[in-house]
Legacy VTK file of the C-alpha trace (Angstrom):
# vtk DataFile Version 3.0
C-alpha trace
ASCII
DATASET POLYDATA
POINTS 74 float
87.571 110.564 97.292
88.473 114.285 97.828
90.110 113.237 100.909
92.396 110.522 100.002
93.466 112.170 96.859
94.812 114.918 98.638
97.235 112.090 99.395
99.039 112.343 96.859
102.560 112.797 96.928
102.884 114.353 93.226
101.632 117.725 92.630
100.292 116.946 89.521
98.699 113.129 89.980
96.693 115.310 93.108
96.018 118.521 90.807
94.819 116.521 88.280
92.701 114.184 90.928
91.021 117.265 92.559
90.083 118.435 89.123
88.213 115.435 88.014
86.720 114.650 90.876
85.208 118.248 91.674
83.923 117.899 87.570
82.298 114.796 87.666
80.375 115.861 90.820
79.341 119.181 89.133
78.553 117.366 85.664
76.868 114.601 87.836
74.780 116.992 90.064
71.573 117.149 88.339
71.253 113.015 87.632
67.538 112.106 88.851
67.126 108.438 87.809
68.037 106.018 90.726
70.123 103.652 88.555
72.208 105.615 86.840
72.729 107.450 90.496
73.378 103.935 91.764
76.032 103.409 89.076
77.954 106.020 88.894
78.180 105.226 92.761
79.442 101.722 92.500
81.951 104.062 89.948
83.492 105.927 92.041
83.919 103.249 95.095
85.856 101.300 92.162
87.990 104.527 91.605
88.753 104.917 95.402
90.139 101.804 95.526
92.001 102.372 93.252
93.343 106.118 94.423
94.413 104.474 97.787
96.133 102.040 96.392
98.119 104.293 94.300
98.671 106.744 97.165
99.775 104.042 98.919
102.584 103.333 96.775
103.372 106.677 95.675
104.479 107.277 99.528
106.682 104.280 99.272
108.366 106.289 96.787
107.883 109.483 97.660
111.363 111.523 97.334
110.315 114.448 99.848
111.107 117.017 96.421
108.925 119.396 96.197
107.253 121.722 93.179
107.962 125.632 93.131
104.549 126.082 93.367
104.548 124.037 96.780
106.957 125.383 98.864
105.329 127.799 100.779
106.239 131.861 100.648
107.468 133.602 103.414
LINES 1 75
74 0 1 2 3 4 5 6 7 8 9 10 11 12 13 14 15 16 17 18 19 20 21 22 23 24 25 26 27 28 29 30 31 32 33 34 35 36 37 38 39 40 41 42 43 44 45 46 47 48 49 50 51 52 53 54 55 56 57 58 59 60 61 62 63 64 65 66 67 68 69 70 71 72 73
């Protein structure tokens, strides 16, 4: 999920992404009981579908115009 939302042609959609991802695994990191581990899984394979196919698209659209904050400093 990490991965493919790095993706992400808009800063923000991919800020925002990385953020929620790298919460739910912390706030998820201490579940013990095998089904609610085994749905939270089925979860997030239903939100990776869904981030690929909106990375997908986004690079149809993608205007190559980048944030302040991405252009690199020399």
């Amino acid at each position: 999920m990490l991965r493919e939302s790095e993706k992400f042609a808009d800063f923000n959609y991919r800020s925002y992404a990385l953020r929620r991802m790298k919460d739910g695994f912390r706030a998820n990191s201490k579940l013990t009981e095998e089904a609610l581990i085994d749905a939270k899984i089925q979860h997030a394979k239903e939100n990776l579908s869904i981030i690929k196919r909106q990375t997908a698209i986004g690079q149809l659209f993608n205007l190559n115009t980048k944030l302040t904050v991405e252009i690199p400093k020399h």
